[in-house]
N, C-alpha and C positions, 0 to 999 in steps of 0.2 A: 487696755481697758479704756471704755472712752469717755470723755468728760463729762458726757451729759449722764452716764450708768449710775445709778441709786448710788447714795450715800449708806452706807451700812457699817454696822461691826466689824466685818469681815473686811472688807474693804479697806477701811480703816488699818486694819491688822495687815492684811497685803500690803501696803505699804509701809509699816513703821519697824514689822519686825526685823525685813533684810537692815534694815539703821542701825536697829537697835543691837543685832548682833555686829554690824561690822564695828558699832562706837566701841562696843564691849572691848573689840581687840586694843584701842586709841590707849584706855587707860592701863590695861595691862600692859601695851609698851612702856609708858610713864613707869607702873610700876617695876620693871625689867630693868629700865634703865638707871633708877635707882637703887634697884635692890643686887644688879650685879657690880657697882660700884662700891656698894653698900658693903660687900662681903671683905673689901679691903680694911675692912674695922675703923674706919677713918671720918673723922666729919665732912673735912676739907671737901673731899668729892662728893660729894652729896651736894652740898651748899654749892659747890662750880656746875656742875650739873643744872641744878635747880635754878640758877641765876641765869644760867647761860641760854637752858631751853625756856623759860619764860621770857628771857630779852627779845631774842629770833620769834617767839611765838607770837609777842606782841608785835614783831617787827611787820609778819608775815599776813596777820590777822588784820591790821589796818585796813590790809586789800580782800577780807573774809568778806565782804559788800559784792566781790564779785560770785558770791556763793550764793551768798544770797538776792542780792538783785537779779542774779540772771534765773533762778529758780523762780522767785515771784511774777517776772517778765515771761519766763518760757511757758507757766503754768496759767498764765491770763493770755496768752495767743494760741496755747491749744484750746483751750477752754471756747475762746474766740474761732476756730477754725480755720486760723492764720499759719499755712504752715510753712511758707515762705519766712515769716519774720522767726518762726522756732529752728529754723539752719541758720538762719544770719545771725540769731543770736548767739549761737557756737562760737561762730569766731571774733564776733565781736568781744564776747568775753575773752577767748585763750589769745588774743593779740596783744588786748590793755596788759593781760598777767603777765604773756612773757615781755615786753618793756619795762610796768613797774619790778621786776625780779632784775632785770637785767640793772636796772639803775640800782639795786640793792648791794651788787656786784658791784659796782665804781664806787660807789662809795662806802666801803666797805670799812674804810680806815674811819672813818670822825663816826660812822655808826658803834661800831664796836668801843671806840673812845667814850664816847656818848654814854651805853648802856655799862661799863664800869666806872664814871664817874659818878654814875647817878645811885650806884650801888657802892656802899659803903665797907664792906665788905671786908675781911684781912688779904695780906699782901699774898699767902699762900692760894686759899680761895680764886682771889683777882687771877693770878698765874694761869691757874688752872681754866676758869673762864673764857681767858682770852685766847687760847688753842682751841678748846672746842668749838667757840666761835667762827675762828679763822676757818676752820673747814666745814664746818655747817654750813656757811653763807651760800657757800656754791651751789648751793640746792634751791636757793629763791625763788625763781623763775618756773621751776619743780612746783614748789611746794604753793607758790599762787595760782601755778597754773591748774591743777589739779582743785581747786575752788571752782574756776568757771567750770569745769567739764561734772563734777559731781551736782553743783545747782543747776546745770542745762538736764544732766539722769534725773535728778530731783522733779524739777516740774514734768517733767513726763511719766512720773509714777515711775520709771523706770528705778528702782532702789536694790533690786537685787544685781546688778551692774556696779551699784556703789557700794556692795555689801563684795564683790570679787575684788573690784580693785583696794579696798581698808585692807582684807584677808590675805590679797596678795602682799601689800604695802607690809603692815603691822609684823603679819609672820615672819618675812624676808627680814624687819630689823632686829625682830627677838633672836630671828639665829645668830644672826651675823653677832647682833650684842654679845651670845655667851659663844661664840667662837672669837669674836678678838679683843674679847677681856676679861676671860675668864681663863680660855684657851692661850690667847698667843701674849697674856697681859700689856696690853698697849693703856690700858686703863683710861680714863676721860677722852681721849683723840680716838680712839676704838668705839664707843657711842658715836661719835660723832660723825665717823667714817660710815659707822653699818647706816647711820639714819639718811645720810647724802647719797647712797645706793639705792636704797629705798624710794627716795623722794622720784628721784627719775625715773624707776622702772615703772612707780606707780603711773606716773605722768603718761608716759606711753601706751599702757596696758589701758588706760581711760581712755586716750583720741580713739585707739583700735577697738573699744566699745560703742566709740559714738559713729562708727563709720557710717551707719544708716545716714545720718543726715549728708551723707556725701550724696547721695539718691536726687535732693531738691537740689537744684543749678544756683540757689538763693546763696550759698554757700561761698559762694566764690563771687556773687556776685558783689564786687566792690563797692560801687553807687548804692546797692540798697542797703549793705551793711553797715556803711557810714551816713547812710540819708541821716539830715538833717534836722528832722522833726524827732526819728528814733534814737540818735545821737544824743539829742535833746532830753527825753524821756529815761534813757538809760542813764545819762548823768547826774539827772536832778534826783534819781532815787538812788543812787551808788554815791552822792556828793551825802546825801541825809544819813546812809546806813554807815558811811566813813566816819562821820561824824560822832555818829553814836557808839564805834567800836573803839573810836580815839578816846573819849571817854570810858568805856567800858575797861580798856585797854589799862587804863590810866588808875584806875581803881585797883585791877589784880597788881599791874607792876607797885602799886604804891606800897599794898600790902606786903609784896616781898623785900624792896628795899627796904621798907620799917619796920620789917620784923628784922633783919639783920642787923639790927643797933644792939639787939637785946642778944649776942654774941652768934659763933657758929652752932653752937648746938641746937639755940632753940630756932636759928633761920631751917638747918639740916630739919628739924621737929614740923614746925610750918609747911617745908616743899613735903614731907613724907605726907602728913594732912592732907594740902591741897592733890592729892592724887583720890582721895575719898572725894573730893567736892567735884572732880571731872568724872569719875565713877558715876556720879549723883546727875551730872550734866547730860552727859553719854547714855543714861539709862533711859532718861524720859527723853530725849533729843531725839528719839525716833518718830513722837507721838507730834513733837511740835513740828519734825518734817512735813510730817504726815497732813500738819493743819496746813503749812505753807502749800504744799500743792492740790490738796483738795478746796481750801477757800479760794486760791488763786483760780481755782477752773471755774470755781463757783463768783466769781465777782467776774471772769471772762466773760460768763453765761451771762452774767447779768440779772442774777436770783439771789436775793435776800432770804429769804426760804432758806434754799440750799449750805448759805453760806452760816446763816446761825447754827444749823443742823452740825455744818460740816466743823465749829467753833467748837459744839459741844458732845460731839463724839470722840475727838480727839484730845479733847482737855477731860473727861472720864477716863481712857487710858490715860492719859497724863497722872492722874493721883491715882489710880491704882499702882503705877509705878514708880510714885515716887512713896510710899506708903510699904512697900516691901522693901525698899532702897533702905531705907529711915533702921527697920525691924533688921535687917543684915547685918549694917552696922554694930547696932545695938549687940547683938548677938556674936560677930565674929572681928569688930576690931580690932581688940587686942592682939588676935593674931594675926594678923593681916600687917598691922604695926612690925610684928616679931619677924615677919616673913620678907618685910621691904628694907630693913637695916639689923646687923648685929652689933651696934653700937649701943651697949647696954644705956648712956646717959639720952640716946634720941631716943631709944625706946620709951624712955624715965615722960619725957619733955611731952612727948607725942602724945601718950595717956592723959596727961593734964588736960591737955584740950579735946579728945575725944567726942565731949558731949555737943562741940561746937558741931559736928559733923553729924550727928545723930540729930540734927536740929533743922539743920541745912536742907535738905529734901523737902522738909514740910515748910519748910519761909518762903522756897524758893521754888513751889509750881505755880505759883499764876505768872511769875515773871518770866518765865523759859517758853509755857504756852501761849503767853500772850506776847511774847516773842515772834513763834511761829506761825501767827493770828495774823499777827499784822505784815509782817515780810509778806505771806502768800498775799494779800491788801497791797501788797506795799503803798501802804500808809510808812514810806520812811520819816516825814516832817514831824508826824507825831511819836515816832521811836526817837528820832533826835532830842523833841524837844524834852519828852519824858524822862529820857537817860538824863539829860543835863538837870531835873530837876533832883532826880537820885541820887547824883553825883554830887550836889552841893551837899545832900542829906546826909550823905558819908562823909565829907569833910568835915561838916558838924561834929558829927559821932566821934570822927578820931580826937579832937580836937577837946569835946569831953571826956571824952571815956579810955584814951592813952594816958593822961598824965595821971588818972586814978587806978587804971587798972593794970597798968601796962599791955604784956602782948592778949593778956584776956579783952581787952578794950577793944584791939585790935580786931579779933575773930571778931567780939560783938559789933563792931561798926561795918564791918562785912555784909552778914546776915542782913542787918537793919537796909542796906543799900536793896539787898534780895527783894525785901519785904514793900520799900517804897517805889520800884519798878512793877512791881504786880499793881498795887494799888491806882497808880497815876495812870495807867497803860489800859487799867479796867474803866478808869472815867474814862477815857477816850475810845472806848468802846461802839456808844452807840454811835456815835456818825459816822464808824467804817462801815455799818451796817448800814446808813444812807447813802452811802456812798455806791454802793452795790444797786441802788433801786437804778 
């Protein structure tokens, strides 16, 4: 489709729903991986799990800027008619990922040291963590790379490409999951084997998607890939969105190291929760793709017009989806709880907090749409500066609302972070739209 083709409902829809089904499979792995753990009746595994794939994920997602900057970049040079810098961008990104992955790999020892220190966790829990750790890492390089090659499919509308490779990914780990731990019980190092399978074949199965752009000679052309000015340009907005994911980053870890004060069961209670709130993230994250590559072609074009239109077509599916997200919840948590652990006491724990979750959808659409607002803009400076204003706002919140409330304080300071990200992101609204003239 081409950049300058009407902005429509439809449109719209062609792009978000290949997303929105492939995110679908993301949190069902989440949930898989906890829930075949889950059946060994145990917290311990649950809580190594949970500590382990949020560590690597925050490890991994630092470099999730390559996802996004190359999407907001690849979607403002088609837009532009640039299709020399839309190959160069390819490898410009899959180069930086396999490096930063590779450097993930050396130092792998003070990382892993790192993320159990900072996790307080019991000595059984720690154990368990630090294995699954050890062989996940090996996927790094994987698992970054697979960022630039899905945000290069992203700005080209191309999203049913990122909807074969999640299907292919996701699927491949759910099997694997209940074939080597449920089947051959290898328990925690069995997740972490099937997911290290996964990462790589995804990785491949994505370049063999993007082979078109082998077609432009741009591609290989070294001089233009590292030119100067685009070197320039891609840094200054991947240094802004790193920034803001170190932050973002810093907010989910803090939550899970400080719930795990308040013992194993209620950390085990929290990780089973936070698989609703990626549920919630995953569901509408199609619509905010959707805004990244249709604003980005529209601020290419160089139409304000376009680009308001394109803001608020995809922010309308935005709350219709998070508005049945919300009503799901409400309606089948309970079992959904029942179905990801049979640890009668996380079940107990889980319920308590429930409403937090039923809540989260509705605090947290303007800040995931105007996420995907601003990335296809990329307006990184003002996601940077935003996020840092959120972040202090959540420190606040812990800071009153844990010592009164404990882990309920906690969820609430969460939320409250959702709520001042949409707000700050929507002032700085109107000068991405002058931006565009």
């Amino acid at each position: 489709m081409s950049a300058t083709d009407a902005l429509t409902h439809k449109r719209v829809l062609t792009v978000a729903i290949p997303v929105v089904l492939s995110n679908a499979t993301v949190p069902i792995l989440g949930a898989v991986d906890t829930g075949v753990v889950g059946q060994m009746g145990e917290a311990a595994p649950i809580g190594a799990v949970g500590i382990g794939a949020i560590a690597l994920t925050a490890m991994y997602w630092l470099f999730g800027f390559l996802r996004m900057g190359t999407a907001g970049l690849t979607a403002q040079a088609e837009g532009a008619g640039r299709k020399g810098e839309v190959s160069a961008l390819l490898s410009r990104g899959v180069i930086i990922a396999l490096i930063a992955g590779a450097a993930i790999m050396i130092l792998q020892i003070p990382l892993i040291w790192l993320a159990l220190q900072t996790a307080p966790a019991s000595a059984e829990v720690e154990g368990m963590t630090r294995e699954y750790m050890r062989i996940r890492i090996f996927g790094a390089p994987a698992a970054i790379g697979i960022y630039a090659v899905t945000g290069w499919l992203i700005g080209l509308e191309r999203t049913r490409a990122v909807l074969v490779v999640q299907l292919w990914m996701n699927g491949l780990n759910i099997l694997l999951d209940l074939w080597f731990v449920l089947g051959l019980g290898w328990g925690v190092e069995g997740v972490a084997i099937a997911t290290l399978i996964a990462e790589w074949t995804g990785l491949a199965l994505g370049l063999w998607l993007c082979r078109d752009a082998l077609k432009t000679p741009a591609w290989k052309d070294w001089p233009r890939v590292f030119e100067r000015a685009q070197m320039v340009a891609f840094a200054r907005v991947n240094r802004d969105i790193l920034l803001r994911s170190v932050m973002l980053q810093g907010i989910f870890m803090s939550f899970v190291f400080l719930g795990a004060r308040y013992g194993d069961v209620t950390l085990a209670a929290n990780h089973v929760l936070l698989q609703f709130l990626e549920i919630t993230a995953y569901s509408m994250d199609g619509f905010a793709i959707a805004a990244e590559t249709l604003v980005g072609q529209s601020m290419g074009a160089r139409s304000v017009a376009r680009v308001r239109r394109a803001a608020l077509l995809t922010s309308f599916w935005g709350l219709i989806s998070v508005l049945i997200t919300a009503a799901l919840f409400a309606l089948f948590g309970p079992w959904i709880i029942d179905l990801m652990t049979t640890a009668p006491d996380v079940r107990l724990e889980a319920r308590n907090y429930l409403p937090y979750m039923i809540a989260a959808p509705l605090v947290g659409c303007a800040a995931w749409m105007l996420d995907g607002i601003f990335i296809g803009a990329t307006r990184s400076g003002d996601m940077r500066n935003m996020m840092f204003i959120s972040a202090v706002i959540y420190v606040v919140a812990l800071l009153v609302l844990m010592p009164w409330l404990g882990n309920h304080g906690l969820w609430l300071a969460l939320l409250i972070s959702f709520i001042a990200r949409g707000i700050t992101l929507g002032w700085k609204y109107p000068s991405l739209e002058r931006a565009a003239a």
